[in-house]
C-alpha positions in Angstrom: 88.4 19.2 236.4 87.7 15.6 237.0 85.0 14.4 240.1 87.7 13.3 242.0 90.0 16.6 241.8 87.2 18.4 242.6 87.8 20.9 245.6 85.5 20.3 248.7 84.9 22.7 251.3 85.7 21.3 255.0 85.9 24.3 257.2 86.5 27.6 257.5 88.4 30.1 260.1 86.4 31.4 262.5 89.2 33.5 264.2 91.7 32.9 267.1 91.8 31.2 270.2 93.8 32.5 272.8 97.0 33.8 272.3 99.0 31.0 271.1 98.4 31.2 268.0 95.1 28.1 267.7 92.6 28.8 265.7 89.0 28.3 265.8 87.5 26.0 263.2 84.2 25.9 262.0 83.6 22.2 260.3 81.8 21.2 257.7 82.9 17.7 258.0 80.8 14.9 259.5 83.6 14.4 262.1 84.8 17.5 263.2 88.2 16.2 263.6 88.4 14.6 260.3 89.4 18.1 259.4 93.1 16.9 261.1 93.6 13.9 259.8 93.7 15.5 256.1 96.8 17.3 257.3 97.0 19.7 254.0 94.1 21.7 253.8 93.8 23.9 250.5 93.0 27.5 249.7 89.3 27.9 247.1 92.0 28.4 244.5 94.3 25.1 245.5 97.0 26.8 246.8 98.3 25.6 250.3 96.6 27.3 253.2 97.0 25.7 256.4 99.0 22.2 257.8 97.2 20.6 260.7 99.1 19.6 263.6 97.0 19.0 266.5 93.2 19.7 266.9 90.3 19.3 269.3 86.9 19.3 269.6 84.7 22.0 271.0 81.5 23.2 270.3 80.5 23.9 266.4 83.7 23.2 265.0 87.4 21.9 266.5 90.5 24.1 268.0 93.5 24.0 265.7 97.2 24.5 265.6 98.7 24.3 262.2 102.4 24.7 261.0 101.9 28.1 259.3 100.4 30.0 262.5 102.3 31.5 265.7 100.8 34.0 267.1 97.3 35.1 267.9 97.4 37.7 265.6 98.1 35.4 262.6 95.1 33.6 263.5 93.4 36.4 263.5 94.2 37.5 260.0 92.4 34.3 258.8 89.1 34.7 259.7 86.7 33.8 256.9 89.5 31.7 255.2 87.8 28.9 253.9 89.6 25.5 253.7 89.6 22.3 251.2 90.6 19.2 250.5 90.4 17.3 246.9 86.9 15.1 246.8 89.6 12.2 246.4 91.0 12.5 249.9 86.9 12.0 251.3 86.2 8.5 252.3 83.8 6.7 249.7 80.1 7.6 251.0 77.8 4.7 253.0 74.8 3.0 250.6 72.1 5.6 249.7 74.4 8.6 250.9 75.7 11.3 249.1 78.2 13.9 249.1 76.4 17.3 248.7 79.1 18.4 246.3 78.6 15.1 244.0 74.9 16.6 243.3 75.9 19.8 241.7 75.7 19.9 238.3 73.6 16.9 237.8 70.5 16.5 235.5 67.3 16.5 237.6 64.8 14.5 235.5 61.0 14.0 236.4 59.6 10.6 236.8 57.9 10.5 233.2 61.5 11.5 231.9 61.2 15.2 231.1 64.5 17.6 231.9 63.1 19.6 234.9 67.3 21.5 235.0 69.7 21.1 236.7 71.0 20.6 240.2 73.0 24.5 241.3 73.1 24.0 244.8 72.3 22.5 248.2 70.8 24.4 250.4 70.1 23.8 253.9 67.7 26.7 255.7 67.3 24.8 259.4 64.4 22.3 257.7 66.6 19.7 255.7 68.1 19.7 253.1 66.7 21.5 249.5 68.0 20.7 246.1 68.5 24.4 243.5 67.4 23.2 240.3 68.1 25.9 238.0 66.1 25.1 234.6 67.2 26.2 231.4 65.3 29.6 231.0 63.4 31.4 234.4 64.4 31.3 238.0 65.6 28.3 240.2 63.4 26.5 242.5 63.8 24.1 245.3 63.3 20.7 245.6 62.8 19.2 249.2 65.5 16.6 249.2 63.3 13.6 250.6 63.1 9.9 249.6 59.0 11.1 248.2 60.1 13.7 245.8 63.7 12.5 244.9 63.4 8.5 244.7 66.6 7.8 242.9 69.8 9.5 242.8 72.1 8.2 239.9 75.4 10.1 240.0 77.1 7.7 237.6 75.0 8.5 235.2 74.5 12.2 236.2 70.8 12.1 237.3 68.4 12.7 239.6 64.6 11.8 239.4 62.7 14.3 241.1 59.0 15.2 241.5 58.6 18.8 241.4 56.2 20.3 243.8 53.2 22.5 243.0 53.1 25.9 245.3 49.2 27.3 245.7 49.6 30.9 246.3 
């Protein structure tokens, strides 16, 4: 699968709201109501899941109606259902920003050039972001994902310099 057809993650149902068949929607999107505006929303496996009609904001996440959903109780069967658009559809990222998703898989590279792993996942834990890097034998570690310990982020060329950090138990 190709960067671009990628699937991206850009909310998920949170359950109904009220009982004319909106749903809630929790966003992952940097404008909640972006969410809308891609209209065709995707299931994890790429089949159709829901059609946006009309949205609004409220807190954590945006109030739906889409085409597919009546009744309360067909909201309500969606909980958890996780929605996605192709990473072609996201608008091209500002200078020295990134798409979380456009990280995974990359090499991560230490400043003198030695293969530290690669990048599994981007966690956030309520301090900032932290970069997986999963090496080729042992355990994953995290990488704090700061200007000071990763100074260059080449996705084009599918690297990431990072200095990894010592832990003193």
């Amino acid at each position: 699968m190709s960067q671009d057809d990628r699937l991206v993650l850009v909310a998920k149902v949170a359950g109904a709201f009220g009982v004319r068949g909106e749903i809630r929607l929790t966003t992952f999107t940097d404008a909640p109501l972006a969410v809308v505006n891609y209209r065709d929303l995707l299931r994890k496996n790429g089949a159709p899941g829901l059609t946006m009609i009309a949205g609004r904001s409220t807190k954590g996440g945006i109030i739906a109606r889409a085409k597919e959903v009546e009744t309360k109780e067909q909201a309500d069967r969606l909980r958890g259902l996780e929605l996605f658009v192709p990473r072609s559809q996201l608008p091209p990222p500002d200078e020295e920003e990134y798409y979380l998703t456009d990280l995974i898989g990359l090499d991560v590279i230490s400043p003198e050039g030695e293969r530290l792993g690669k990048v599994k996942a981007v966690q956030d834990f309520g301090a900032g972001d932290l970069i997986e890097v999963q090496p080729a034998t042992g355990k994953s570690w995290y990488l704090p994902f700061t200007k000071a310990l990763v100074p260059e982020v080449d996705i084009a060329g599918g690297k990431i310099i990072g200095v990894p950090v010592v832990v003193v138990e």
